[in-house]
N, C-alpha and C positions, 0 to 999 in steps of 0.2 A: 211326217215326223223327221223324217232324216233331212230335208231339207231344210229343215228350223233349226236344228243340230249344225247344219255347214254354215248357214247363213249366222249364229250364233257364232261360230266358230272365224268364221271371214270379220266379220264386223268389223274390229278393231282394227286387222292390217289393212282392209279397206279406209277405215276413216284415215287411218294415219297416210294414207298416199293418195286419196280424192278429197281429203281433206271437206268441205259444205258441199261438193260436185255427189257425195255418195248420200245424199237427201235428195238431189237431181235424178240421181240413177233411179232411189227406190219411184220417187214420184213416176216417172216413165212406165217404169212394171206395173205402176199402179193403173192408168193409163190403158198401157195394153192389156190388164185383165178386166176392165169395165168394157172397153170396147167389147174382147171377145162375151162377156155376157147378155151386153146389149145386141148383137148381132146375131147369136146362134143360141140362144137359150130362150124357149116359151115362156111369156107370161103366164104366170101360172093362177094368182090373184083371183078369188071367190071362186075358184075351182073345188071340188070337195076330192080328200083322198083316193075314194072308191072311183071317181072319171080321173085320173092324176093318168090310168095307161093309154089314155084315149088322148091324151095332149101329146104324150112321146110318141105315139103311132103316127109312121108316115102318112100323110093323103096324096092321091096319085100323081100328082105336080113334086111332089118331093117335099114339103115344108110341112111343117106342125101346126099348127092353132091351137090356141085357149077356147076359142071361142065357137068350134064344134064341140070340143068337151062340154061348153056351156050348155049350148043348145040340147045336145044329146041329155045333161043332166036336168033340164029343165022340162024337156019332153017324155024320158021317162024314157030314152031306148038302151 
């Protein structure tokens, strides 16, 4: 919320000194926050609610899966 507030608030002295370069800037942010969700966030897709903490639970390599939440919700453990 308060970052919609600055960024609301910058807008304008931004456009007025990047001039089209601050539709560049957003597109970049945009950019780096698709990367970071492609890269560190689980698919989470026909997961049901109730297996949702068994996707955020580490496995002993250190990485998450969908796809033991599946299993697990498919086999019943």
């Amino acid at each position: 919320m308060m970052l919609t507030f600055i960024i609301g608030q910058s807008f304008l002295t931004m456009l007025c000194h990047l001039k089209f370069r601050l539709f560049y800037f957003f597109a970049v942010w945009m950019l780096v926050m698709t990367t970071f969700i492609v890269l560190f966030l689980p698919e989470t897709k026909g997961v049901a609610i109730k297996e949702m903490w068994q996707v955020w639970s580490h496995t002993s390599s250190g990485e998450s899966t969908s796809q033991e939440a599946t299993t697990a919700a498919t086999t019943g453990e």
